[in-house]
Residue, then its C-alpha position, 0 to 999 in steps of 0.5 A: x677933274x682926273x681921278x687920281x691913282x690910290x696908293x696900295x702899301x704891301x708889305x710880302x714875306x716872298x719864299x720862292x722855293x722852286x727858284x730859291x728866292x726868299x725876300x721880305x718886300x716893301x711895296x708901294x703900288x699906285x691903283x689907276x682909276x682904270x685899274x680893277x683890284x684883279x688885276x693890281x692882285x695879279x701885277x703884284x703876284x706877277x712881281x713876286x712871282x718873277x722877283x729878282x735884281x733889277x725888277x720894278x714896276x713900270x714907271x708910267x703905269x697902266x697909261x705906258x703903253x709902250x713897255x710892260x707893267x713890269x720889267x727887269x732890267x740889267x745895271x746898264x738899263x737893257x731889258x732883260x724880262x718883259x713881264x705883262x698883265x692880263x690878255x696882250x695883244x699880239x702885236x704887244x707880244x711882238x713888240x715884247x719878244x722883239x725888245x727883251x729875251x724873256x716875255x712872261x704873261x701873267x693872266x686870269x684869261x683863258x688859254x684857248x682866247x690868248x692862243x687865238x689871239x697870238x694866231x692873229x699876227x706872226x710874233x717873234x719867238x713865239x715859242x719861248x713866251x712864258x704863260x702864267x695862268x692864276x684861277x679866277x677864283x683864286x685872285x677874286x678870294x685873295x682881292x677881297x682881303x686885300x685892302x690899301x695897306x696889307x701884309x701877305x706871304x708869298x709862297x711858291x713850292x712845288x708848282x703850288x702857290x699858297x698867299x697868306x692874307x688876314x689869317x687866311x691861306x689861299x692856294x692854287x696850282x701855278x704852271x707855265x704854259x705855252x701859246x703854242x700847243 
């Protein structure tokens, strides 16, 4: 018998004062099986991170290989953000850049490994593919309050970012980085 996704409710007071944006969200995210609480903590920030009109998470998650965890698209449906999770691969950075103008990585990877990954092939508009490298350290203090329904605020000021969870504040450094050095 399949195991079945384990639904996560959080409800994220977002202040994005480096891009001015101030939302309260309602989140429903499904965990599938496969899944690692790390990486639903960092597709959740990613979504927060890169919030904006037409954002949502994939429809077919993590088994929907051919379109990214998160995109945002325009009302006519064209992809406008391809936003991914984790260390992609270089053909899937390929793809990405190929389908939408904007490509960001959200990651606890190490830089140098996706840099030497992104050699492995030619992809498109390398240059312009946005990497967003959160500590490890930093997602395994913030996965450990987050429970299946929690209650976060968001905060991104000055290249800082500070998640309040369960009377606790975590912050961290958050800068784009490039795989081309």
């Amino acid at each position: 018998m399949a195991l079945s996704a384990t639904m996560h409710h959080m409800e994220i007071a977002l202040s994005d004062v480096d891009r001015d944006v101030y939302e309260t969200l309602d989140l429903r995210v499904a965990r599938h099986p496969s899944e690692t609480m790390r990486y639903l903590v960092t597709r959740v920030l990613a979504y927060c991170l890169s919030y904006e009109a037409g954002i949502a998470f994939s429809k077919g998650g993590l088994s929907a290989t051919d379109e990214p965890p998160i995109a945002v698209r325009d009302p006519t449906g064209i992809l406008l953000a391809w936003i991914d999770v984790g260390a992609p691969s270089a053909e899937r950075l390929h793809k990405a850049t190929k389908a939408a103008g904007r490509v960001a990585v959200f990651t606890h990877a190490d830089l140098a490994q996706l840099r030497r990954e992104a050699a492995t092939k030619a992809i498109h508009r390398v240059e312009s593919v946005e990497i967003w490298r959160i500590l490890p350290s930093f997602l395994d203090a913030l996965e450990e309050k987050v429970g299946r329904g929690t209650k976060l605020e968001v905060t991104r000021n000055d290249g800082q970012l500070y998640v309040a969870v369960a009377g606790t504040t975590l912050e961290t450094g958050l800068a784009v980085e490039r795989l081309i050095a």
